[in-house]
N, C-alpha and C positions, 0 to 999 in steps of 0.2 A: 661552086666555092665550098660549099657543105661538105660534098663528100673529097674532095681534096683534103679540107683538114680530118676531115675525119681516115684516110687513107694515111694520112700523115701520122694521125697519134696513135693507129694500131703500128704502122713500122715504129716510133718511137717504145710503144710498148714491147712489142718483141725483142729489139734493140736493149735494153735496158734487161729483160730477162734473161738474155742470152749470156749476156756480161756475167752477170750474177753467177750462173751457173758456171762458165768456165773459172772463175775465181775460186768456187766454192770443189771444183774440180781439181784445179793446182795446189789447193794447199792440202789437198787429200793427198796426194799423188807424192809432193814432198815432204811428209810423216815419214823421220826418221825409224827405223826397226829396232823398237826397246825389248831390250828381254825382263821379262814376267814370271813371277813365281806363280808356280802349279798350286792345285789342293792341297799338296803335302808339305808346300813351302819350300817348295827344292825348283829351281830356275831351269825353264827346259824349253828346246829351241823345236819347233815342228815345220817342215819343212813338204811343199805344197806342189808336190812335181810327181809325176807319173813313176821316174825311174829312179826317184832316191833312193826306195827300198830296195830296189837290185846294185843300185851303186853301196849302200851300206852294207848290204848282206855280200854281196860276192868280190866287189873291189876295193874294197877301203879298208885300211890295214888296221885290225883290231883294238880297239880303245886300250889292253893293257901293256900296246907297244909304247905308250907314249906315259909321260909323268904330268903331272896336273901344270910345274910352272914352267916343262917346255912350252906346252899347250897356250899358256897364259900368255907366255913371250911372243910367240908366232901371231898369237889372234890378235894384241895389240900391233903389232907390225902389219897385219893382215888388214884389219879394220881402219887403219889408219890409210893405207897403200886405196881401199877399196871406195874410203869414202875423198881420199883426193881425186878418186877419178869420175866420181859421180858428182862434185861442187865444180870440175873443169867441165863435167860436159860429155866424157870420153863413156862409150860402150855404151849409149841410151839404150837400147835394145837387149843389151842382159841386168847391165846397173840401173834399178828404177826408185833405187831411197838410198839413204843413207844408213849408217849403223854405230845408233847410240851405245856403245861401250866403254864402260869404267872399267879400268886395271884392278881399280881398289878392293870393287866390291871380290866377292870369295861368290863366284856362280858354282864352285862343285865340275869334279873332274867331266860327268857326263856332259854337262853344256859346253864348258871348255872344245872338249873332242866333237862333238855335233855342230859348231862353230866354224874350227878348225877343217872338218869333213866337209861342211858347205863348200868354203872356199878349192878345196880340191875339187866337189863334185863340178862347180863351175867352169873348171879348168878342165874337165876329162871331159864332160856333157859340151862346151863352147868352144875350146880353145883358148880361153882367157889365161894369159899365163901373167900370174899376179908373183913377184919378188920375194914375197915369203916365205912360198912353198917351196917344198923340199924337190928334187928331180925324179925324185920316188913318188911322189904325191901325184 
């Protein structure tokens, strides 16, 4: 009888830690993506992929093709297109947060466009074809 409960209250313990951790694992995992001012106090987006630097450098069509409130227009459309399909469920395997963006704030044309460039590199590097990009993108 001893070691029954006692075989009991260790699966109870693991049981009860296991919970823990996967909860404390979901609400990591659902942490929207805020954009954050740098040292210099200028807002800038860094992006954690092997081949951005070859998609920036050689594919993506130079930051002074674009105006800061096209940029602005697109990434609101973009962001909004990007995080209905991450709260339905769609694309778990590329969309894995959301992305907290304000129109209001004034992030500066660099983040704008590095924003903007995400959403294409997703589309060149995936095949994700999101509605706000352009057919050039």
């Amino acid at each position: 009888m001893k070691k029954l409960i006692f075989l009991l209250s260790i699966l109870m313990l693991t049981l009860s830690c296991s919970t823990q951790n996967n909860a404390a694992n979901q609400n990591k995992d659902n942490a929207p993506i805020q954009a954050q001012k740098n040292e210099d106090g200028e807002y800038d987006l860094e992006v954690l992929d092997g081949q951005w630097n070859y998609y920036i450098s050689a594919i993506a069509k130079p930051m002074n093709m674009y105006s800061e409130t096209y940029l602005k227009t697109k990434n609101q459309f973009l962001v909004s297109e990007w995080n209905s399909y991450y709260f339905a469920g769609r694309y778990r395997n590329i969309i894995e947060s959301s992305i907290d963006y304000d129109p209001n704030i004034d992030y500066g044309l660099k983040f704008e466009y590095k924003l903007y460039q995400v959403f294409a590199f997703v589309k060149w590097k995936y095949g994700l074809k999101l509605n706000g990009l352009g057919a050039t993108d």
